[in-house]
C-alpha positions in Angstrom: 0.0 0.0 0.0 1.6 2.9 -1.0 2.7 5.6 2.1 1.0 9.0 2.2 3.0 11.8 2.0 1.4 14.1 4.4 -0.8 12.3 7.3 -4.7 12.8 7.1 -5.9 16.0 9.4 -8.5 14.5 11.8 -10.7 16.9 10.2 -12.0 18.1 7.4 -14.4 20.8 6.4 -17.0 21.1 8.9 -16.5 17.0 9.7 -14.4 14.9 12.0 -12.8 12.2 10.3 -14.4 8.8 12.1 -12.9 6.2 10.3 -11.8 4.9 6.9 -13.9 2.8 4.9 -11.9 1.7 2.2 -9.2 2.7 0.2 -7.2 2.2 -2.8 -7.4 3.2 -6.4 -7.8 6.9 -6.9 -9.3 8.0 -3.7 -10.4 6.4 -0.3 -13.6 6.7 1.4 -13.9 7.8 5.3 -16.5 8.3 7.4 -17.1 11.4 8.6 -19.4 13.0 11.6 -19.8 17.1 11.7 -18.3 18.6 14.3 -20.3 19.0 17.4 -23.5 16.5 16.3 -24.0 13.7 18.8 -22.6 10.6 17.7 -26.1 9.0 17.5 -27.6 11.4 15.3 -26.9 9.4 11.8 -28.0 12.4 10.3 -24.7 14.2 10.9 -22.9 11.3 9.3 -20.9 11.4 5.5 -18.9 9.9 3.1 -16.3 11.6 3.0 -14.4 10.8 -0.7 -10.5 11.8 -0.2 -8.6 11.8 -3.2 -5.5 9.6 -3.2 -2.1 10.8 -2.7 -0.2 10.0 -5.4 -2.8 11.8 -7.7 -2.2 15.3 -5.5 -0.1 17.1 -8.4 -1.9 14.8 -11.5 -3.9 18.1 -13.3 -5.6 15.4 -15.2 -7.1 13.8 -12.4 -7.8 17.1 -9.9 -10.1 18.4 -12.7 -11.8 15.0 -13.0 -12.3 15.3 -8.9 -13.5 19.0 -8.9 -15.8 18.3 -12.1 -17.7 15.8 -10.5 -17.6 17.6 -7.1 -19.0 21.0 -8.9 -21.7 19.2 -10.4 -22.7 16.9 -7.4 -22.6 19.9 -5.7 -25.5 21.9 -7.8 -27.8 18.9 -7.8 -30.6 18.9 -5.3 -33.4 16.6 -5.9 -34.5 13.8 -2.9 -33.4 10.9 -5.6 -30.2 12.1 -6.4 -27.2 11.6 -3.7 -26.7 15.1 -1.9 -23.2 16.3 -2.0 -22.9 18.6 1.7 -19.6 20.5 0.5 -16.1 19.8 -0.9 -12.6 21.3 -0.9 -9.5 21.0 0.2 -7.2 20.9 3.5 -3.2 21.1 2.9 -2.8 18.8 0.0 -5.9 16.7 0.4 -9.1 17.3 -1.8 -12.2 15.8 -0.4 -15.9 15.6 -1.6 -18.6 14.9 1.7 -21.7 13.6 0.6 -25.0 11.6 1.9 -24.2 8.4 3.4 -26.6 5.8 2.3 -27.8 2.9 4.5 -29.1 0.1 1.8 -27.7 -1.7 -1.2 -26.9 -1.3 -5.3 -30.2 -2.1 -7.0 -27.8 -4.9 -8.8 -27.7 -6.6 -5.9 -31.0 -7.2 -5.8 -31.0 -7.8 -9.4 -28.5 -10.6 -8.6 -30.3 -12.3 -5.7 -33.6 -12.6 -8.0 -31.1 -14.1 -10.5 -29.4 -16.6 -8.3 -32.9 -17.5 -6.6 -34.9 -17.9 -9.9 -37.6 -15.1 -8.7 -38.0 -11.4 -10.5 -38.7 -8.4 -8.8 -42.1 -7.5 -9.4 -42.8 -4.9 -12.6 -44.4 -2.2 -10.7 -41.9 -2.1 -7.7 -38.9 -2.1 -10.7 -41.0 0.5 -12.7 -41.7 3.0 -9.6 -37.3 2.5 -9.0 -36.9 3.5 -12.8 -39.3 5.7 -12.3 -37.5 7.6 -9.5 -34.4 7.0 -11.4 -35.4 8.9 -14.3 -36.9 11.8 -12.4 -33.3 12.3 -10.6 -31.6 11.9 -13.7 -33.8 14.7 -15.3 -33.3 16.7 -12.9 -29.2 16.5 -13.9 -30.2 17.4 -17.3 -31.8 20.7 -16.0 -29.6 21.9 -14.1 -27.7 25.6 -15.0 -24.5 27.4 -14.2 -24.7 30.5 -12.1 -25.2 32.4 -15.1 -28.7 31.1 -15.7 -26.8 28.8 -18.7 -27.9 24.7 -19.0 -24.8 22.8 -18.0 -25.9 20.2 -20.5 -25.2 17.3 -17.9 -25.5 13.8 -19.2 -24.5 11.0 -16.7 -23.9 8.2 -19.3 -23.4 6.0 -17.0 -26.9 5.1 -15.3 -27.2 1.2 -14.7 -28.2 -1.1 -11.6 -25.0 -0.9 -9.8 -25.2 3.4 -10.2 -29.1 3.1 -8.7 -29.1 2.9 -5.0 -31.9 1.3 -2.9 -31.9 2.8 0.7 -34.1 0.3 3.7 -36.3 2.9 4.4 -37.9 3.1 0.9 -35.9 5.8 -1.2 -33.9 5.8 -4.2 -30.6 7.4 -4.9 -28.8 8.0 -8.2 -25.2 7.8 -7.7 -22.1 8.3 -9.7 -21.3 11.4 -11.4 -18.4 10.7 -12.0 -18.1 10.2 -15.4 -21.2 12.8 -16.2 -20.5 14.7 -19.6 -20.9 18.9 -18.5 -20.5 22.0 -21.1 -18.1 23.2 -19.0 -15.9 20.3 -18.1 -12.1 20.7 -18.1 -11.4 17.0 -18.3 -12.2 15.5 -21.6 -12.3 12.1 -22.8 -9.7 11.1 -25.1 -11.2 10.9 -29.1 -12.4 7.1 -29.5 -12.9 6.4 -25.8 -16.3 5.4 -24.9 -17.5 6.1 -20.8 -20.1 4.3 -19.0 -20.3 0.6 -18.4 -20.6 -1.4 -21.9 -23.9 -3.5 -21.6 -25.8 -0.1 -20.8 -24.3 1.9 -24.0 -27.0 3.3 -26.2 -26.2 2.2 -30.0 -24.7 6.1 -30.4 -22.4 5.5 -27.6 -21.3 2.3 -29.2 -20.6 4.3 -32.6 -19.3 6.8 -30.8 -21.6 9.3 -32.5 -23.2 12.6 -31.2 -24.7 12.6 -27.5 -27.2 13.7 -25.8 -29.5 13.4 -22.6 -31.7 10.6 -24.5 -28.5 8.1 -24.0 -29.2 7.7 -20.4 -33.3 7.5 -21.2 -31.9 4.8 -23.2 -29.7 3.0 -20.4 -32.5 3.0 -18.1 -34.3 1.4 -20.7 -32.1 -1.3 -20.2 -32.4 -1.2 -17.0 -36.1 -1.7 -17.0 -35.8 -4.4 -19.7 -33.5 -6.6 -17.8 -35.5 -6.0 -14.1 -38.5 -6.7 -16.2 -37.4 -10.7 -17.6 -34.4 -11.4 -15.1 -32.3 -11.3 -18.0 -29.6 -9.6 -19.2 -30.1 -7.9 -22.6 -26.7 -6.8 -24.3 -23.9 -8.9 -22.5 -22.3 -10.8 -24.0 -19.2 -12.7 -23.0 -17.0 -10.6 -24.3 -16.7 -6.6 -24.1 -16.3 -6.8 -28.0 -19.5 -9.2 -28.3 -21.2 -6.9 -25.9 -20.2 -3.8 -28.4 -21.7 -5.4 -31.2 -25.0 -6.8 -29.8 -25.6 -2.6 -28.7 -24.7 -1.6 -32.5 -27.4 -4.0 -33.8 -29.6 -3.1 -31.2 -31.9 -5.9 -31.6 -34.4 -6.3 -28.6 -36.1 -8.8 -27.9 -40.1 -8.7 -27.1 -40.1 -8.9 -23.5 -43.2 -10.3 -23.7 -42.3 -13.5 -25.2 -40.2 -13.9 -21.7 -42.7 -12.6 -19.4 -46.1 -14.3 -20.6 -47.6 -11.9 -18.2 -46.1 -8.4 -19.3 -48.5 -5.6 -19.4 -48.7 -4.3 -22.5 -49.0 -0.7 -20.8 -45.1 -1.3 -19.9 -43.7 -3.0 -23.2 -44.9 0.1 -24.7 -42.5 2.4 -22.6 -40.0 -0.4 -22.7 -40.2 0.1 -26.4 -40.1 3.6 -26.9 -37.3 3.8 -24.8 -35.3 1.7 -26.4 -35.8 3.2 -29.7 -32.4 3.2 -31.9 -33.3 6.3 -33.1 -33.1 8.7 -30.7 -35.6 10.9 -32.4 -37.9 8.2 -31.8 -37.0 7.7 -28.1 -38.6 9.6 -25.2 -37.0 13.4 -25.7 -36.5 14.2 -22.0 -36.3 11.4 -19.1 -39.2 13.4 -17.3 -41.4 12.2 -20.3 -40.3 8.5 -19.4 -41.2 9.4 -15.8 -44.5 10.4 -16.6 -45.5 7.2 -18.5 -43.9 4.8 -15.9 -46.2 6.4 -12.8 -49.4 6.3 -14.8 -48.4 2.4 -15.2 -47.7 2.1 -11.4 -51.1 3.8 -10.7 -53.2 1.3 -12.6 -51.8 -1.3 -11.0 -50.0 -0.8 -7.8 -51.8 -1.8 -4.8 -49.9 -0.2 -2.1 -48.1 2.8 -1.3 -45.0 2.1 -3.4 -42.1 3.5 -0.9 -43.4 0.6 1.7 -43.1 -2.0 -0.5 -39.2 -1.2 -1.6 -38.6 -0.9 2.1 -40.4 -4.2 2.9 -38.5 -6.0 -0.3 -35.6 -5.0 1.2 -35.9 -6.1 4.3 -36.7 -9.4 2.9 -34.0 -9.6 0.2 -31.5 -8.4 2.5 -32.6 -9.8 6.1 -30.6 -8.5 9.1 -28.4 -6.1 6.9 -29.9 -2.8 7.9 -29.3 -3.8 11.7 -25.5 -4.8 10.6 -25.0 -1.5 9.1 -26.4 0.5 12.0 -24.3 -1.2 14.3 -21.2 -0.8 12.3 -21.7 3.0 12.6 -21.9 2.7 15.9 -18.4 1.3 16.2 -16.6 3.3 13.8 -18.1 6.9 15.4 -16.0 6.1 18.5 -13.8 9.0 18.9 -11.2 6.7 20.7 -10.6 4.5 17.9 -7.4 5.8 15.0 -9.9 7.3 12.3 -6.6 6.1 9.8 -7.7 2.3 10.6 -9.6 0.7 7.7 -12.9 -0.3 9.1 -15.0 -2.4 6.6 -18.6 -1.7 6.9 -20.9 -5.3 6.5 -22.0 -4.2 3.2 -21.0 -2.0 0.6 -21.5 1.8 1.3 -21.2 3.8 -2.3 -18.5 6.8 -2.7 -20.5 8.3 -5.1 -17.6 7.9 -7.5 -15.6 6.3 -9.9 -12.4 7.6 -8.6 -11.6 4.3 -6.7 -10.4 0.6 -7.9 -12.7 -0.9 -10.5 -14.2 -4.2 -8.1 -17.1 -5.8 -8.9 -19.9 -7.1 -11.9 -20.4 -3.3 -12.0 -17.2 -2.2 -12.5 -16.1 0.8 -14.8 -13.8 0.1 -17.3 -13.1 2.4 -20.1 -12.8 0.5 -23.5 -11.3 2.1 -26.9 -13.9 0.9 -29.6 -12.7 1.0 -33.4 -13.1 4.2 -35.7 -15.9 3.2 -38.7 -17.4 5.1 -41.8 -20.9 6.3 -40.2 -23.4 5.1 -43.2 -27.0 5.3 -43.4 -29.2 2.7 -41.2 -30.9 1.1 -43.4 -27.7 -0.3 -45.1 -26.0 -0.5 -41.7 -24.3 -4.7 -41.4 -22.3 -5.3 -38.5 -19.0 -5.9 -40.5 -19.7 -2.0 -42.0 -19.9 -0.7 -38.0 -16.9 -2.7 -37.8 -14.9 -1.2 -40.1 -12.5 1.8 -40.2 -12.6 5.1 -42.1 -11.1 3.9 -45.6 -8.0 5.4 -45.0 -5.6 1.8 -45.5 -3.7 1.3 -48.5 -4.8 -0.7 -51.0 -4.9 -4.6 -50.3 -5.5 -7.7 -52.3 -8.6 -10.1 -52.0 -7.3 -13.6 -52.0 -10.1 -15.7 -53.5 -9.4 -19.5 -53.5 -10.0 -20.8 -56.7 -12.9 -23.4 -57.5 -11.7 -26.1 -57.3 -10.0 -25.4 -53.4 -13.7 -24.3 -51.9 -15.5 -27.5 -53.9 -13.1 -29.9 -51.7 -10.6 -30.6 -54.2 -8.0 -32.3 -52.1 -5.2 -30.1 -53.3 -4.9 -26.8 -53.0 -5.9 -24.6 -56.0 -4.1 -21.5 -57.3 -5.0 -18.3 -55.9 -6.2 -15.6 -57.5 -5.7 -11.7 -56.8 -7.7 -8.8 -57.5 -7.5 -5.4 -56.5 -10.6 -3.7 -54.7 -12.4 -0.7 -56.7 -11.5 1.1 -53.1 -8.9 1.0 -50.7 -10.1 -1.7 -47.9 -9.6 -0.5 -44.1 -8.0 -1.8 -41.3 -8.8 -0.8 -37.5 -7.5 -1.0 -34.2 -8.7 -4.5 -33.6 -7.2 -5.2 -36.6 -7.0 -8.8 -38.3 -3.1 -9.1 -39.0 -2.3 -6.6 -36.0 -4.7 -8.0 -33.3 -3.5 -6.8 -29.2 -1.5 -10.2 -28.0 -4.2 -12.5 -25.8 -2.4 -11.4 -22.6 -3.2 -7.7 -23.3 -6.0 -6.6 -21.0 -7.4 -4.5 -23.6 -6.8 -6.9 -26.4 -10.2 -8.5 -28.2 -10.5 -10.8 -31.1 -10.2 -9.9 -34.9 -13.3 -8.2 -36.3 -13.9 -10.8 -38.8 -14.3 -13.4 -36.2 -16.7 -11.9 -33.4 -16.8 -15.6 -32.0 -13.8 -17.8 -31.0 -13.5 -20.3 -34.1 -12.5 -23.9 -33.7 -8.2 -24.3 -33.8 -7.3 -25.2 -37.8 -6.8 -28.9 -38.3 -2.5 -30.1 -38.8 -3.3 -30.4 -42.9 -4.1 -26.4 -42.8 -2.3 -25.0 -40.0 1.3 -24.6 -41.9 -0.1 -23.0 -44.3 -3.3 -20.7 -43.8 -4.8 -19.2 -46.9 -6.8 -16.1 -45.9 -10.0 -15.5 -47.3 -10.8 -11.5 -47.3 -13.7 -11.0 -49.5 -15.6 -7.2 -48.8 -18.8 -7.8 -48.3 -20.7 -6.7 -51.4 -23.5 -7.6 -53.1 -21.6 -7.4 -56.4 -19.2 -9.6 -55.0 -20.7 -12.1 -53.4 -22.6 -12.9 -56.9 -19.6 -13.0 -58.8 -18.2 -15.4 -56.3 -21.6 -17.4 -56.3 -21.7 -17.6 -60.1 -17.6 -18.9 -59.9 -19.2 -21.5 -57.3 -21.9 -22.8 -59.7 -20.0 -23.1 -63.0 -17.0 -25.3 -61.5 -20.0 -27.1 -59.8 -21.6 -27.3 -63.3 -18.1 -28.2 -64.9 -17.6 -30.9 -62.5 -20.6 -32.5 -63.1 -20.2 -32.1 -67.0 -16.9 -33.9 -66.3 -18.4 -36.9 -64.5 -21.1 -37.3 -66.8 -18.5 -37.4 -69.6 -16.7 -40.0 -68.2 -19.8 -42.3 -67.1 -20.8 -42.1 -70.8 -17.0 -43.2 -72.4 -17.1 -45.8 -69.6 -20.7 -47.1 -71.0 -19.4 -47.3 -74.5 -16.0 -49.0 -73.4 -18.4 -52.0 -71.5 
């Protein structure tokens, strides 16, 4: 564990630092009680979010910190986490914000997975309902010269939505929320935001807008809805494609019993078009209470806290105590502390742990063309900027089975074909942790047999119409030939008998 350079003060801000929650990665997380609040009252308690040491001079990294901070800071709506204040003491920058008592919506995603159950659809559509109404309330908000910030969160999934016992719903995570007036930027050809809750846009890293997170949480009410997941795949890359072809499936045919009322937001939502989508997350909202009202039964902030305790029996009493214990002023506040269950930091500035994980992934550059001629291989392809390269077509003979190889023929493309960074000749090395398979091959193929593996012929054929009908018509005269052949030969060996 690396040393810190200057110790911790025991305070910070307006709050006593209690005890340290967890560290590593780019900051730690503390617990934190303002100064002169009785210990017991848990309203006085934070999270407070210290950056890490050896990021203290790192510009690139203080502006992510205060971005987030600034724009955490100008959010108040009850189901969006409240950020108190932020700043800095000495060479420590720290953000102190709402500390949650519950658990990551994914978490109960998973236990419905693991037992076989789903949460029922009006308890997940009142959640996404909430969701969406804190999320608007991000895309509303203005600098202090009246001007919209233009916040997107792109990054709003289960682990990001947090369930509290008592029956209220947080939207965490700013951390990688796009802002007008940002100073850190993403690097060109980075995509933000966990993969299987990209909107196809994101994925083709085209223009943005607030409808990519009225498209995540489309996602997220798709997979709450079946208990399944929709995009992931088992690979990032497999993951990336599924988003581009954006083909949903009805959730109806998995639910027998999904109301129609809901499939109809689900598939609005989840329009690939955003034109097409739900303009504003508020409009989303709207749609999803009028559902809940038809056919909820019960007040719906009592049923999330009485799932809770269900789903997560004991927890709440295990968290309460562990506050207890770590708000003891005689204990070293510097002492790691683990609470029984996972209490959120409000940030991606920390080690990537979990399903949920962030990772950032560099997708390949493509040649944006029209929809309705959109393959996969063609959002899989570069800008045509590669020089030119042969297409190696075997000959005949080779693809009929003949059991020697044929000669091969070359021919130039009409245009220059393009390469990427997941490139077939220049693939990343297996061990690489960014590395991902050729984008011919999407799948992992089976190994090539001894008789081919010295001497691998590649086929690279663009797909084209044109193409493939000159290739079929080369098919059927050899196959025409051959038979011509044999029929020749069965008529001289009648005539020789």
């Amino acid at each position: 564990m690396t040393a810190r350079r200057v110790p911790l003060p025991p305070v910070l801000g307006h709050y006593e630092v209690c005890a340290k929650i967890a560290g590593g990665g780019m900051a730690t997380v503390h617990l934190g009680k303002r100064i002169g609040a009785d210990p017991k009252d848990e309203g006085a308690l934070v999270a407070l979010k210290v950056m890490s040491d050896e990021y203290y001079d790192n510009s690139a990294f203080i502006d992510m910190f205060l971005d987030e901070a600034r724009i955490l800071k100008k959010l108040a709506h009850p189901n969006v986490i409240h950020t108190h204040e932020f700043g800095s003491v000495g060479a420590h920058r720290y953000i102190a914000m709402e500390l949650l008592l519950g658990r990551p919506l994914v978490d109960a995603w998973e236990i419905c997975h693991k037992e076989r159950t789903r949460m029922p659809l009006t308890l997940g559509a009142w959640i996404c309902a909430r969701v969406a109404e804190g999320v608007h309330s991000a895309h509303e908000i203005k600098d202090d010269d009246g001007e919209p910030l233009s916040v997107i969160h792109r990054d709003v999934n289960p682990s990001n939505v947090f369930l509290l016992y008592d029956g209220r719903v947080k939207l965490i995570d700013f951390g990688l929320a796009k802002a007008r007036r940002r100073k850190a930027t993403s690097e060109e050809g980075i995509v933000k935001g966990k993969i299987p809750y990209l909107a196809p846009e994101q994925a083709r890293l085209g223009t943005l807008d607030r409808r990519v997170d009225v498209y995540s949480l489309g996602i997220t009410l798709w997979e709450l809805g079946t208990g399944k997941r929709l995009f992931k795949r088992d690979t990032d890359r497999e993951t990336v494609e599924a988003i581009r072809k954006a083909e949903v499936p009805d959730a109806r045919e998995h639910v027998l019993t999904y109301p129609d009322a809901l499939f109809k937001i689900l598939e609005r939502a989840l329009k690939v078009d955003p034109d097409e989508r739900y303009a504003t997350a508020e409009e989303m909202r709207k749609d999803l209470d009028a559902f809940v009202t038809d056919h909820a039964e019960s007040n719906m902030a009592e049923a999330l806290a009485t799932y809770m305790r269900d789903a997560f029996t004991g927890e709440e009493a295990k968290q309460r105590e562990w506050l207890a214990r770590a708000t003891q002023r005689q204990r070293d506040f510097t002492r790691t502390i683990p609470p029984p269950v996972p209490v959120p930091d409000a940030s991606t500035l920390h080690a990537p742990t979990g399903p949920g994980a962030f990772k950032p992934m560099k997708l390949p550059q493509f040649t944006p063309i029209p929809p309705e001629s959109a393959s996969l291989t063609d959002l899989l392809s570069a800008d045509a900027s590669a020089s030119q390269e042969a297409v190696v077509i075997r000959e005949a003979g080779e693809i009929l089975g003949s059991p020697t190889p044929g000669k091969i023929a070359t021919e130039t493309p009409p245009v220059p074909l393009s390469t990427h960074a997941l490139n077939q000749e220049k693939a990343p090395p297996p061990s690489s942790p960014s590395a991902a398979p050729p984008a011919s091959s999407p799948s992992p193929s089976p190994a090539p047999s001894p008789a081919r593996a010295s001497n691998p012929i590649t086929v690279r054929i663009p797909v084209t119409t044109a193409r493939r009908g000159r290739l079929l018509a080369l098919v059927v005269v050899a196959a025409l030939a051959g038979l011509l052949v044999l029929a020749m030969l069965a008529s001289q060996s009648r005539k020789t008998r």
